[in-house]
N, C-alpha and C positions, 0 to 999 in steps of 0.2 A: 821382833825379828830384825835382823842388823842386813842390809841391803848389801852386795859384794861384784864381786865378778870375777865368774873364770876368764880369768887376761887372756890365756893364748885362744880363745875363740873371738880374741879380733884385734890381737896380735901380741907376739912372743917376746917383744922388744919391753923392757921394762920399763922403761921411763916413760912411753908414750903409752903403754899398759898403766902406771899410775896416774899418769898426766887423765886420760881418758877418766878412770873410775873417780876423781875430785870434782873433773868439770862436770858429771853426770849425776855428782851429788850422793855417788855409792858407798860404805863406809869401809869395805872392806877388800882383800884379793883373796882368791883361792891359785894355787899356783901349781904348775905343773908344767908346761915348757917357757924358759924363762932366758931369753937372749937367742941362741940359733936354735936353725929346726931343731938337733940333736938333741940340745941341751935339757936334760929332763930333771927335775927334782930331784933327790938332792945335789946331785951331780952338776952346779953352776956357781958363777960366783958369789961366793958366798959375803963376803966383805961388801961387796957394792950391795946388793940383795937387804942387809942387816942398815946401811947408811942410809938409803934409800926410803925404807919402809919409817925410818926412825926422823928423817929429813919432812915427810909427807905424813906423821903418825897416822899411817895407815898399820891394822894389823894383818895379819896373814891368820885368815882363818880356816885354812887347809892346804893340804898340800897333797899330791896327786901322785906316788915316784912308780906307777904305772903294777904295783905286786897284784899275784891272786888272777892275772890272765892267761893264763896255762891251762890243763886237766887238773883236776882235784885227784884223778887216779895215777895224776906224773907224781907218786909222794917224795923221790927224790929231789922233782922242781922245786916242790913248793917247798919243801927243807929246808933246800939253800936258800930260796929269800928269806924265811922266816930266821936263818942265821946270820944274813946280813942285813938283817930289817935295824939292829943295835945303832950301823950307823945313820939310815933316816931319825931315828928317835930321838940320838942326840942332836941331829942336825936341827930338828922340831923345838928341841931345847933353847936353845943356841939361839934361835930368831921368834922364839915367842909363840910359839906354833899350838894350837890346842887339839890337832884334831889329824889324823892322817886319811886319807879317802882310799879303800884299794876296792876289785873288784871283787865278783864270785864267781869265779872261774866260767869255763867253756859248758858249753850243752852238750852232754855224751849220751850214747846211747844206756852204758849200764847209769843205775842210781849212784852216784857218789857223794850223798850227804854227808854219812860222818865224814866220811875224807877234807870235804871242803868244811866242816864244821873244825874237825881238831886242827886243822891250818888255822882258823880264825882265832880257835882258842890258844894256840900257842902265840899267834902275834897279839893277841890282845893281852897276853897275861906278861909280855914281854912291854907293851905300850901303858899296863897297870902302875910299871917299877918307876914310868919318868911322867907319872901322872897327863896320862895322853888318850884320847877316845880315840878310837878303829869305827873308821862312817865306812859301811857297806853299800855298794851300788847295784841298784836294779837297771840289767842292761837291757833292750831286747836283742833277742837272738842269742842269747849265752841261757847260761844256766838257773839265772834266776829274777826273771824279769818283769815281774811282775810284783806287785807288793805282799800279797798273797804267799808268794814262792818265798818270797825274803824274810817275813815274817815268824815262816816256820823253818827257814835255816839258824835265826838270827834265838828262836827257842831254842832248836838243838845247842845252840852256840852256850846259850845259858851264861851269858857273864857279862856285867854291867856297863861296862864300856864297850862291848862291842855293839854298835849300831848302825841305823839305817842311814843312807845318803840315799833322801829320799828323790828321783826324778820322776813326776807324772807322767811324763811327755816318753818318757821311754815306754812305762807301761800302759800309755795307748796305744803306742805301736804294737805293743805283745797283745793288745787285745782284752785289758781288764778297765774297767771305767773309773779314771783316777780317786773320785770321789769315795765310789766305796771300795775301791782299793786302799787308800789312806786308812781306812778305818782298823785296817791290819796291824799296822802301825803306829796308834796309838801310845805315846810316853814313850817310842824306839829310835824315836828321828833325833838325828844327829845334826843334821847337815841336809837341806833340801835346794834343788836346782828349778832354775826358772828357763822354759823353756818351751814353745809350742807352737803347734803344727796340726795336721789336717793328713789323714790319709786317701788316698786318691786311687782311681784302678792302679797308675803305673807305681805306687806307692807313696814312700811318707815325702810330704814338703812341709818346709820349717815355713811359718810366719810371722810374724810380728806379735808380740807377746801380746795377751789377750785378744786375739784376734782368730787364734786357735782354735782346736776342741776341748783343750784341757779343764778350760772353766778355771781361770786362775781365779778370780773372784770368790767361788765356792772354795778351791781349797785353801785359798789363804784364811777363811772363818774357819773353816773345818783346823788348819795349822794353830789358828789361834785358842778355839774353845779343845783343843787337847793340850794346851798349853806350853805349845813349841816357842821356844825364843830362842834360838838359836839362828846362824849366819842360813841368807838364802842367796845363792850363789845366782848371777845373770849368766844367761847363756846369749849368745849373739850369732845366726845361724843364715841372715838374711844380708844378703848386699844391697848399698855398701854398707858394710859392716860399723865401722865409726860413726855414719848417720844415723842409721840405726839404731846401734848402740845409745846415745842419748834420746835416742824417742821409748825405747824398749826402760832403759833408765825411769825414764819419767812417767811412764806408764805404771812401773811397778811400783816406786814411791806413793805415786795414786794409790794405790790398790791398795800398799799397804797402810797409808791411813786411814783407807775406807773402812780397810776391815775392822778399825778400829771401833767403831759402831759409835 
């Protein structure tokens, strides 16, 4: 597993976003607001962005440009991003990019599975042409937030690159026990996020990585004997963020050589 971080969860500024993930000994970024708050994938500068990455050989192992947050029964919405999805793809191109992260739509009351399924399939068969994987997210409070839920969109979805962006820490908010939620997702994981917390009467509080409920320990074995090696993105959710940030760092290097067995 390649260690990373999503930059703008402790902050948007690039160079102190790279500067950060080197001194914390991460190997990778997943990117998604990248200079001002506004500024969202692929929508930035891109020349600094390409210099930068190339200055520091760090890779960009996802990118985030926010599609698939809408209704699955808006099929107008989702049309048009999946019509301008062309230009994230080449932009993915462009700077080296393997993997684009979108979500799975909003929680509605009617079923909109296929709906949200031929969106995935049409952006995945569009991401098949510049040899690019589509990581799906389990969110909680949307439409499929649990690994479980994700598992059996990502069947209806039926197509090889379209995969999971797996986050535990979401689906113990929704209520499913990471562990054998993962087990859904077996050989589907794309792209997994590090991230955890504790739910409480007044709800979720983020803590310091393994120090949560998620049991990072268990699922980074459970990641490893299903044979995930792919990038595992840090999340940084505690202040101060940059402190943090290197202890939550160091924590998971841990963990991932443990799992090493």
């Amino acid at each position: 597993m390649l260690p990373a971080l999503l930059t703008d969860t402790v902050t948007p500024d690039l160079d102190r976003a790279l500067h950060y993930t080197l001194l914390w000994g991460l190997e990778g970024v997943e990117l998604r607001t990248v200079g001002g708050a506004g500024d969202r994938v692929p929508f930035v500068n891109e020349a600094k962005l390409k210099r930068r990455l190339a200055e520091r050989e760090l890779p960009a192992v996802a990118i985030v440009p926010g599609l698939f947050e809408g209704r699955a029964s808006d099929r107008a919405g989702w049309l048009n991003e999946v019509a301008a999805f062309e230009e994230t793809l080449q932009f993915c191109r462009r700077i080296g990019c393997p993997r684009v992260v979108v979500s799975a739509f909003e929680a509605e009351e009617q079923d909109a599975t296929e709906a949200a399924a031929e969106a995935l399939r049409q952006a995945g068969r569009a991401a098949t042409r510049h040899g690019i994987d589509l990581a799906v997210l389990n969110e909680a409070g949307r439409a499929h937030a649990t690994a479980a839920a994700l598992a059996a969109l990502l069947a209806h979805v039926d197509q090889p690159n379209v995969q999971a962006a797996w986050q535990p820490a979401e689906a113990l908010q929704a209520g499913e026990d990471p562990a054998a939620g993962l087990e859904n997702l077996a050989g589907r994981i794309a792209l997994a996020r590090g991230a955890d917390g504790v739910i409480l009467k007044n709800g979720w509080e983020a803590t310091p990585l393994g120090t949560g409920r998620v049991g990072w320990p268990e699922q980074l074995r459970l990641l490893r004997k299903q044979g995930f090696d792919g990038p595992l993105s840090l999340e940084i959710h505690v202040a101060p963020r940059p402190k943090q940030g290197l202890r939550d760092a160091t924590t998971l290097i841990r963990l991932l050589r443990e799992s090493r067995g």
